[in-house]
C-alpha positions in Angstrom: 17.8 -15.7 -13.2 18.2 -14.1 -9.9 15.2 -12.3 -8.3 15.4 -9.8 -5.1 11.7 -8.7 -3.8 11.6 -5.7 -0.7 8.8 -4.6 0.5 8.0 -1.7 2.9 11.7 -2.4 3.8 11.4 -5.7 4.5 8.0 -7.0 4.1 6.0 -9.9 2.4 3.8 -8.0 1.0 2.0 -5.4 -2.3 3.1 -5.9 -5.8 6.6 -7.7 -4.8 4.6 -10.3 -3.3 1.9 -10.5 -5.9 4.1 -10.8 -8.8 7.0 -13.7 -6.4 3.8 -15.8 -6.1 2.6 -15.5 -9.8 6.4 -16.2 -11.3 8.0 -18.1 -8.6 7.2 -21.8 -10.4 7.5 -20.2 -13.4 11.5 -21.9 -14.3 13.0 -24.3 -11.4 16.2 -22.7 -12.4 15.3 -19.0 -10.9 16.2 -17.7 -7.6 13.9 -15.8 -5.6 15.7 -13.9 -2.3 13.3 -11.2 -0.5 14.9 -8.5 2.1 13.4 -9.3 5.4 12.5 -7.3 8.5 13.8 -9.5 11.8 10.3 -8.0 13.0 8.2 -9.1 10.1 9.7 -12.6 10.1 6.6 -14.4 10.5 5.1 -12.6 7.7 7.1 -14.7 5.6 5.7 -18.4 4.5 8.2 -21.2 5.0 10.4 -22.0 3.0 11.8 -18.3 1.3 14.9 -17.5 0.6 14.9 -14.6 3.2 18.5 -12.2 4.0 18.2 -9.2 6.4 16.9 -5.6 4.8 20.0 -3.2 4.8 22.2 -6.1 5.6 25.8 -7.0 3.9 24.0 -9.8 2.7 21.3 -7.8 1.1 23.8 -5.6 -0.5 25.0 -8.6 -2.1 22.1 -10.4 -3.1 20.9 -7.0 -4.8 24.5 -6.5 -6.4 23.8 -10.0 -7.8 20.4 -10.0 -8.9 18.9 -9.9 -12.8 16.1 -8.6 -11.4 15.3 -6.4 -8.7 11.3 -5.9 -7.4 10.5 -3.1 -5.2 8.0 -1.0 -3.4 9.7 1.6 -2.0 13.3 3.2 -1.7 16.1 0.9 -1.3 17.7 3.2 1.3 20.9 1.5 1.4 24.1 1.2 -0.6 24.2 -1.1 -3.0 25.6 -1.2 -6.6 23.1 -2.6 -9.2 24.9 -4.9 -11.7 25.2 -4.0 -15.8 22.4 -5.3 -17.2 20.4 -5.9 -14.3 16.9 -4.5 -14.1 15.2 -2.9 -11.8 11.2 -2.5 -11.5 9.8 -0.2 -8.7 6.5 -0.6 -8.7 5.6 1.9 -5.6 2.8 1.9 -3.1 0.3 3.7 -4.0 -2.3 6.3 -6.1 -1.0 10.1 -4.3 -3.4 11.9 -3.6 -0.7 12.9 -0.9 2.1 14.9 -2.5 5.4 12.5 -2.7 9.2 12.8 -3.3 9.6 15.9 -4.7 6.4 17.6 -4.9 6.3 17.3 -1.1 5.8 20.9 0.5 8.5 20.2 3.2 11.0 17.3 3.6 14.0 16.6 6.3 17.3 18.4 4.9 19.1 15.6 2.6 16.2 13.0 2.6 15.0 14.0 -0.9 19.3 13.9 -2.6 19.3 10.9 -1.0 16.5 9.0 -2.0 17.4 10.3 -5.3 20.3 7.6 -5.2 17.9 4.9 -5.7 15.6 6.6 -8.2 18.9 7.2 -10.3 18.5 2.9 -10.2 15.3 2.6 -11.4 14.7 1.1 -15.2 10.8 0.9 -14.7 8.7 2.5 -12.4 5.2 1.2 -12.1 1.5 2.9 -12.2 -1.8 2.2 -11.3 -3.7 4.4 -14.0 -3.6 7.2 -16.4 -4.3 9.7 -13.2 -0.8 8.4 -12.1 1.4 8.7 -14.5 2.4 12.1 -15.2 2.1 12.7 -11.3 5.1 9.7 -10.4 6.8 10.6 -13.8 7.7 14.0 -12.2 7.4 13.8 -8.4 10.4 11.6 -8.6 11.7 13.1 -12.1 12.2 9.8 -13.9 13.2 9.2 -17.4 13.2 6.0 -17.7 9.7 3.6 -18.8 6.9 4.0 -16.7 4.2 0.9 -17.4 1.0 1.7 -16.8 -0.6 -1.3 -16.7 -2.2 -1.6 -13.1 -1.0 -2.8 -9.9 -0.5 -6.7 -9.3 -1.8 -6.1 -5.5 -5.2 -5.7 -6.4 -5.6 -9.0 -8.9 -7.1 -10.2 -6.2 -9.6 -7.9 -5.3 -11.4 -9.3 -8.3 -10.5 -12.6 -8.7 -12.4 -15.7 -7.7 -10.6 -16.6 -4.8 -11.6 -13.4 -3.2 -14.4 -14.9 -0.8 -12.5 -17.8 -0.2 -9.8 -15.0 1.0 -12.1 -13.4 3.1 -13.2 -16.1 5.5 -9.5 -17.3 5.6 -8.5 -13.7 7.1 -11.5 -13.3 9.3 -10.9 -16.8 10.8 -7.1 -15.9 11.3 -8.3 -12.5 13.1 -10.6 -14.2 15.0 -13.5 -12.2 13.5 -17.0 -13.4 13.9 -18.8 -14.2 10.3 -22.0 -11.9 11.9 -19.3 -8.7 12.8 -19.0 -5.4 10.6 -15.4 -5.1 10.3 -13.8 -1.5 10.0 -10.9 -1.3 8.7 -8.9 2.2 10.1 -5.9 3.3 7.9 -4.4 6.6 8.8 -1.6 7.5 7.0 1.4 9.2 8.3 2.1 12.4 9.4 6.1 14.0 8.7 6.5 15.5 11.9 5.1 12.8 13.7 7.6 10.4 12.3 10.7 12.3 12.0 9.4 13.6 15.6 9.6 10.1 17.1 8.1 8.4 20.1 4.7 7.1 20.8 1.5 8.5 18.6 -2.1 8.1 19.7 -5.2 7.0 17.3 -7.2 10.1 16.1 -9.8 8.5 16.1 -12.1 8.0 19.5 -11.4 4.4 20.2 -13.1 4.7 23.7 -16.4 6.2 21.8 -16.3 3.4 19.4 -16.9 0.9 21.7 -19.0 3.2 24.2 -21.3 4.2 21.5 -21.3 1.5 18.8 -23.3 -2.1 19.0 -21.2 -4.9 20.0 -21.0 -6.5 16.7 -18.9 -3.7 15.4 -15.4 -3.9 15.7 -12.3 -2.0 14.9 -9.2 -2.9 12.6 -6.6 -0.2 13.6 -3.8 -0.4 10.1 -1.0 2.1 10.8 0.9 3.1 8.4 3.8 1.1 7.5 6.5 3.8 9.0 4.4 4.1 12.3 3.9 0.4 13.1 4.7 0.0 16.6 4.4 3.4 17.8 0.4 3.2 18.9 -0.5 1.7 22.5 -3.1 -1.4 22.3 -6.1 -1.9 23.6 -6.9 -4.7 25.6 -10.4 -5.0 23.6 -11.5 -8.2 21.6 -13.5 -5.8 20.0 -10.0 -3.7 18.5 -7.6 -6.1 16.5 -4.7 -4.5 15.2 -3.5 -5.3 12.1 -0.6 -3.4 11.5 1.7 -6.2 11.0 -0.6 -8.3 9.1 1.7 -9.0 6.2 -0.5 -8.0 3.0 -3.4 -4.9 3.5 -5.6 -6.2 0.8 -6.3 -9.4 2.4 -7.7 -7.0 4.9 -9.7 -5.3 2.1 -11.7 -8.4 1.4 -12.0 -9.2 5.2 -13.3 -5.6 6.0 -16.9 -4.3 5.6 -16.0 -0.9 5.2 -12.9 1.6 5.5 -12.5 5.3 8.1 -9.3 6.6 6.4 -8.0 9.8 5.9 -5.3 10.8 3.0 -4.3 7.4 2.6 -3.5 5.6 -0.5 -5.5 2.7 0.7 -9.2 4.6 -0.5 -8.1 4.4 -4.5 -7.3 0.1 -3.7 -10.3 -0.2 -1.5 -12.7 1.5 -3.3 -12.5 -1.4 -6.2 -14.4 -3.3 -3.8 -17.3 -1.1 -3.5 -17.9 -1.1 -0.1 -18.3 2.1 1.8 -15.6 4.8 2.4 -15.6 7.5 5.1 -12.7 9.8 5.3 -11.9 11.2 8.8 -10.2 14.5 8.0 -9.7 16.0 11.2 -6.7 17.9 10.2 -7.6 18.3 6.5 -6.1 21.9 6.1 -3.0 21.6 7.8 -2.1 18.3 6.1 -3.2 20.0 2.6 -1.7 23.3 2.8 1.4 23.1 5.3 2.3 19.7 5.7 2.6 17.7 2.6 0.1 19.1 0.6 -2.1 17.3 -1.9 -2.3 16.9 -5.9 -6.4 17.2 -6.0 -9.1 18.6 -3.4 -10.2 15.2 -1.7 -13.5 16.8 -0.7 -15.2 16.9 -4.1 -14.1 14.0 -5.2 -14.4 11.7 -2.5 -16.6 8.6 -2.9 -17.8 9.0 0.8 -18.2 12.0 3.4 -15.3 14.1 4.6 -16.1 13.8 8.5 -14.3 16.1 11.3 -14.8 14.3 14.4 -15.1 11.2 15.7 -18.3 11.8 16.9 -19.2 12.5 12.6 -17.6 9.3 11.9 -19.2 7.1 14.6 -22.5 8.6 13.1 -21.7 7.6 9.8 -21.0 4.3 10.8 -24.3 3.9 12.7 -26.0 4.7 9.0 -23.9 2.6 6.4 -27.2 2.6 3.6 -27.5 6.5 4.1 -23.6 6.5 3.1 -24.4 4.2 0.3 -27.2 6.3 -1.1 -26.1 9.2 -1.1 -22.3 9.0 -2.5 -23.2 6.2 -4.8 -22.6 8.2 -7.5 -19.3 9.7 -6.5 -18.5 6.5 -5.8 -18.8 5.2 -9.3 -16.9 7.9 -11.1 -14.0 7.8 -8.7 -14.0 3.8 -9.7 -13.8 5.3 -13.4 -11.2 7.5 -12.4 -8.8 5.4 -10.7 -9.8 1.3 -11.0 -9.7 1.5 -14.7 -7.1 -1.0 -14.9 -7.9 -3.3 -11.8 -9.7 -6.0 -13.7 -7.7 -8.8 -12.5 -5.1 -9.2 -14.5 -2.0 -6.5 -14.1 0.1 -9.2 -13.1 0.2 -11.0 -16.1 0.3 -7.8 -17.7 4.2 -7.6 -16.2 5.0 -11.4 -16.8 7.8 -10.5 -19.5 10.0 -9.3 -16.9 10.5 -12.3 -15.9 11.8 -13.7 -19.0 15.3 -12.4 -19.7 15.0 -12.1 -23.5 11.7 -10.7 -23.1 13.3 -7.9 -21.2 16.4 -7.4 -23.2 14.7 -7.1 -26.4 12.5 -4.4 -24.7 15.7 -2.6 -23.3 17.2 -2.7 -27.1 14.1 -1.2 -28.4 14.3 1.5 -25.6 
């Protein structure tokens, strides 16, 4: 059997990667080829079968493949193959709207896209909250599995604090340092805008008014890597193209996002949340929009400035006492299925009659 992996076009990383290192001794005889971003190169461990994302060679690896494993739109041409299958397994909970249920879009991104939905056998979810919302943001038809995301095995399993010193080491992160972990997600009209984009947050403040034994972990969103200026700070380690983001769960002590998808994996970890929403009503009600009100519901406090959020931070048991509750039913609402095992919840999609039995059923 032929298996092609992409990944935030072109990354070793999320479910792709956690279901190619679960099933990839699984029969000598399969062949495992992942789409590969030149830039991302050294994400990759030595060793995989590796051809360029958007490439002539990727087109033909996917128009050869049994089994095709996805994150994200295949934004290319490529034909898939009769009886071929094709699991996109997505990125994310939404809180943010997505696909169609966006509140404004680029003329002809949505019809085109719509290309590689039309592809699409299964599509993935990471609990009952999901399901109906990916069902019909990207009007598919086909199976959806809700059966948890493979990504987040780890989060639970016992290798996690093994994982954790094995990241902090590689980042160069003192065992005695509180970690923050900063994930903003990404803005439209910043992205289809282009050019450079600063931090919202106050990096200068951060390490002006917080002790020396905190330290910053910038993670830009996968469609804005690149586009942030460094700072020349051992204190600030970005780790933007660090190739998987929930290593970085485990090595982080706690997590400033904002509308990111990142809160629903995080929060299986239990450690604290804040959520810097400086631009909460312009993102909600003009930009993308959102499928719930985050400030109810979130498992930490919705903070303005960075000033709030620097506070916040100088206080971590405060924030643990007083959203611990929120905390717990937001784990109820969307963790219900991370308990370790979603990848072997998928394994039969590795087995061809396994898969074809399934489809004959359908």
């Amino acid at each position: 059997m032929k298996v092609v992996y992409d990944a935030f076009e072109g990354r070793y990383s999320d479910n792709p990667r956690a279901l190619y290192e679960q099933m990839r001794y699984r029969d000598p005889g399969d062949r495992h080829t992942w789409l590969c971003d030149p830039r991302f190169a050294d994400g990759f461990p030595a060793g995989v079968d590796t051809v360029r994302y958007g490439s002539r060679a990727a087109r033909a690896a996917l128009e050869e493949a049994d089994l095709v494993v996805a994150n994200s739109h295949l934004d290319f041409d490529w034909d898939k193959k009769p009886g071929a299958v094709y699991l996109q397994t997505w990125h994310g909970t939404p809180l943010k709207r997505i696909h169609h249920d966006v509140l404004w879009a680029p003329e002809g991104v949505l019809p085109r896209l719509d290309l590689d939905v039309a592809r699409w056998d299964y599509l993935l979810s990471p609990n009952a909250i999901s399901t109906p919302r990916l069902r019909d943001a990207f009007d598919f038809r086909g199976e959806v599995l809700e059966v948890g995301y493979p990504r987040n095995d780890v989060l639970v399993g016992p290798q996690a604090p093994a994982v954790r010193a094995r990241v902090r080491a590689a980042l160069g992160i003192p065992e005695h340092v509180t970690a923050v972990l900063y994930t903003p997600t990404w803005r439209d009209d910043e992205f289809f805008a282009g050019g450079d984009v600063e931090l919202a947050l106050d990096v200068p403040a951060f390490l002006r008014d917080l002790p020396d034994d905190v330290w910053l972990l910038p993670r830009l969103h996968y469609k804005m890597t690149g586009r942030a200026a460094p700072t020349a700070d051992e204190r600030v380690v970005d780790v933007s193209r660090y190739p998987d983001v929930h290593e970085l769960y485990l090595a982080a002590d706690v997590m400033v996002t904002d509308y990111s998808s990142t809160m629903f994996d995080f929060a299986i970890t239990g450690k604290p949340l804040l959520f810097f929403a400086y631009d909460l009503e312009s993102y909600r009600d003009t930009l993308r929009g959102f499928y719930f009100d985050l400030e109810p519901l979130a498992p930490g406090p919705v903070l303005r400035t960075s000033e709030q959020v620097l506070a916040a931070l100088r206080d971590l048991d405060a924030v643990r006492a007083e959203h611990g509750g929120r905390y717990a039913e937001f784990q109820r609402l969307f963790a219900h299925l991370d308990d370790g095992h979603a990848g072997e919840r998928l394994g039969w999609l590795f087995r061809q009659d396994d898969r074809a039995s399934l489809v004959a059923v359908d």
